[in-house]
N, C-alpha and C positions, 0 to 999 in steps of 0.2 A: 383425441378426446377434446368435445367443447370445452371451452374457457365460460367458468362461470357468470351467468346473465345478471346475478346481482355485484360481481365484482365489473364489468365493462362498464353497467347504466350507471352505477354512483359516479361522485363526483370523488376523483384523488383527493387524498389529504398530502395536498404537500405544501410544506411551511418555508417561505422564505430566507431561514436563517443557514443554508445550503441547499441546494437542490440535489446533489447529489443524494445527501443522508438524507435530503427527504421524500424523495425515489425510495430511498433503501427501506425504510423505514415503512414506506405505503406498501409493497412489493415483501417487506416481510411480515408485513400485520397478516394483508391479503394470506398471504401463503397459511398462518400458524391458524388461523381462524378457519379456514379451509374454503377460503372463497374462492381462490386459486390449486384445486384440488393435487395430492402427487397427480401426476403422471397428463397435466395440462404443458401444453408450448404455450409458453408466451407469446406477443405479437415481436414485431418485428422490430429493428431498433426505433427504425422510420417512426411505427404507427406508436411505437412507447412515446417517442420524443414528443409526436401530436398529441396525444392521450394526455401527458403534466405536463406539455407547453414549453418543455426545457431542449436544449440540443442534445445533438445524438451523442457526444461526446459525455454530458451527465448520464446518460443512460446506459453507455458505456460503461463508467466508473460503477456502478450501481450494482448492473450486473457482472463486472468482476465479483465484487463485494457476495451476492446471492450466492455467484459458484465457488467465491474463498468461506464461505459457513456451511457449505455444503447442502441448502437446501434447491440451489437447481443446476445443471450440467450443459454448458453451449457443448454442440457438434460443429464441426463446419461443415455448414450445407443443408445443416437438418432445422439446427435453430437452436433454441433456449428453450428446456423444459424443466418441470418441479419434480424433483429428485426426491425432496424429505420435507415434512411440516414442521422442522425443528431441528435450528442448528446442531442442537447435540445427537441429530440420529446421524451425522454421519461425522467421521472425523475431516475438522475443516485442513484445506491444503492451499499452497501459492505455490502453484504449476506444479511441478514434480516432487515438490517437499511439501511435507505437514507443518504447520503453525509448528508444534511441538520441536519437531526434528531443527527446526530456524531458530527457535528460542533456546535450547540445548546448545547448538553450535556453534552463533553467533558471537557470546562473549566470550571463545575460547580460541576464536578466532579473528576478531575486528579489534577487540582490547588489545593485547599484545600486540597487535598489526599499528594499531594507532600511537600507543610507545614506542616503537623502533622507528617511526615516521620522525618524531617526535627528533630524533638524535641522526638519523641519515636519509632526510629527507634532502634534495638539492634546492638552491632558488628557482629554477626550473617550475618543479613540482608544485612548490609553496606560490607559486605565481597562478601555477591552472589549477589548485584548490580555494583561492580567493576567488579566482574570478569565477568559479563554479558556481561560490555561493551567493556571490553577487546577480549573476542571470538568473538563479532559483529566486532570486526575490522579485525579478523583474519581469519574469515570463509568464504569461496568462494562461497558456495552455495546460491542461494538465497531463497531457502524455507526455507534452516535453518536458514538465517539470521532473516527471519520474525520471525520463531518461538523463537526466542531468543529475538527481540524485542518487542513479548510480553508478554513472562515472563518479562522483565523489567518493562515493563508496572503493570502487576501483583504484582510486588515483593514491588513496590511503595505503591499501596494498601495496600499492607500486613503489610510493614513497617508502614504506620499510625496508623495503634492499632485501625482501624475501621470496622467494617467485613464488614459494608454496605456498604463502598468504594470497597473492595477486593471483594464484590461478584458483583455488576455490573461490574467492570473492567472485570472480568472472563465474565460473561456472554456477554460483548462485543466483547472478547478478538477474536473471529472467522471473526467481521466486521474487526477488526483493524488490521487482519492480511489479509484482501483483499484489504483493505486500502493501507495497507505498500506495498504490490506488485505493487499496482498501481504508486504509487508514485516514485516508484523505479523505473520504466522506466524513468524519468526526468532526465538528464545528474549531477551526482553525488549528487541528492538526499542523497543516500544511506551514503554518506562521510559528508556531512554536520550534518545528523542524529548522529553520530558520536562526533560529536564538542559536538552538543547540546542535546544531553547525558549525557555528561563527564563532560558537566557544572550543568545539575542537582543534577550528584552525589556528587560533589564538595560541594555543597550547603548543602546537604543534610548531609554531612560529619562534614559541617560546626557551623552544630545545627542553623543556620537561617531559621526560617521558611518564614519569610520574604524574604530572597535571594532564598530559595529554588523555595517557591510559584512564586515567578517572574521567572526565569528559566525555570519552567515548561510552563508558560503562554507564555515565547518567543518563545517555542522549538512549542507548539500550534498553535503560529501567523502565525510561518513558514510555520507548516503542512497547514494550512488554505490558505495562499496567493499560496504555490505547487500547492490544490488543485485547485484551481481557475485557475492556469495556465494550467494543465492537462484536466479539463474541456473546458476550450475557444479552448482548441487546438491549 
């Protein structure tokens, strides 16, 4: 199916206060308006990136973003096409989990994972969770920021002395790095992650498992109330 001739010849709206969300943001107007009909491929990431002018790597994030709201589907090898005109016609997902099933899970598994860190964590560990968050502040990329938030994530597991934390964590650790992309299009998401980090490890340092567990469950609240603004659009 052509890609529609009044969405190619305009000019994007995209705003300098992120490129990412403002990819996302042009790429779901497009889509809900129906300038981007269901059942259009998209261009390619190349011809997206010349299209707003941005790198392939914005355009990347972006379209995680599309196919975490569920309104278009990469194949590998086929492309990127428009799935739905509206996030809520499909249930949105991060890789093999729903938003939902992540947000259910998560506190019931990273809160307690972060109080027993808190009490049998080693200096070891407490050393490769600082400097975790130390490189998340200093690294440009944003694929490797994900993958560095979650090893942090991971390393939190590990640190509680419980393997059955540290192996769900891992075996999530693929959603919550589609997660993190997503989220990272919201205008300095990525710096506020940051704070409330640096507050976990604090806690963590602190031997409270009480201050830790709390920490973890704000830095959660946030991710959760993000999500929900990423969702409404």
């Amino acid at each position: 199916m052509d890609m529609s001739d009044r969405w190619t010849d305009r000019q994007p709206r995209v705003r300098r206060v992120g490129a990412a969300e403002a990819v996302l943001a042009d790429l779901q107007s497009a889509i809900e308006q129906k300038e981007l009909a269901v059942g259009t491929k998209l261009p390619s990431e190349a011809e997206l990136a010349r299209h707003y002018g941005v790198s392939r790597s914005v355009v990347r994030e972006a379209l995680r973003s599309t196919n975490a709201l569920g309104i278009t589907e990469t194949s590998t090898g086929r492309g990127t096409f428009v799935i739905a005109d509206h996030p809520r016609a499909a249930e949105p997902a991060f890789g093999r989990y729903t938003v939902q099933a992540l947000r259910e899970a998560r506190p019931h598994i990273e809160v307690p994972a972060t109080g027993l860190a808190a009490v049998r964590r080693t200096d070891d560990q407490l050393t490769r969770l600082r400097a975790l968050v130390t490189a998340m502040d200093m690294v440009t990329d944003p694929t490797e920021w994900v993958r560095l938030d979650g090893e942090f994530h991971l390393c939190i597991g590990q640190a509680s002395g419980n393997p059955v934390f540290a192996a769900v964590l891992d075996e999530i650790r693929d959603a919550l790095a589609e997660q993190s992309h997503a989220l990272n299009t919201l205008p300095q998401r990525r710096e506020a992650s940051g704070v409330e980090h640096r507050a976990i490890v604090d806690a963590i340092e602190a031997g409270s498992a009480e201050q830790a567990a709390a920490a973890m469950a704000e830095h959660l609240r946030i991710v959760d109330d993000s999500l929900t603004q990423l969702l409404s659009g």
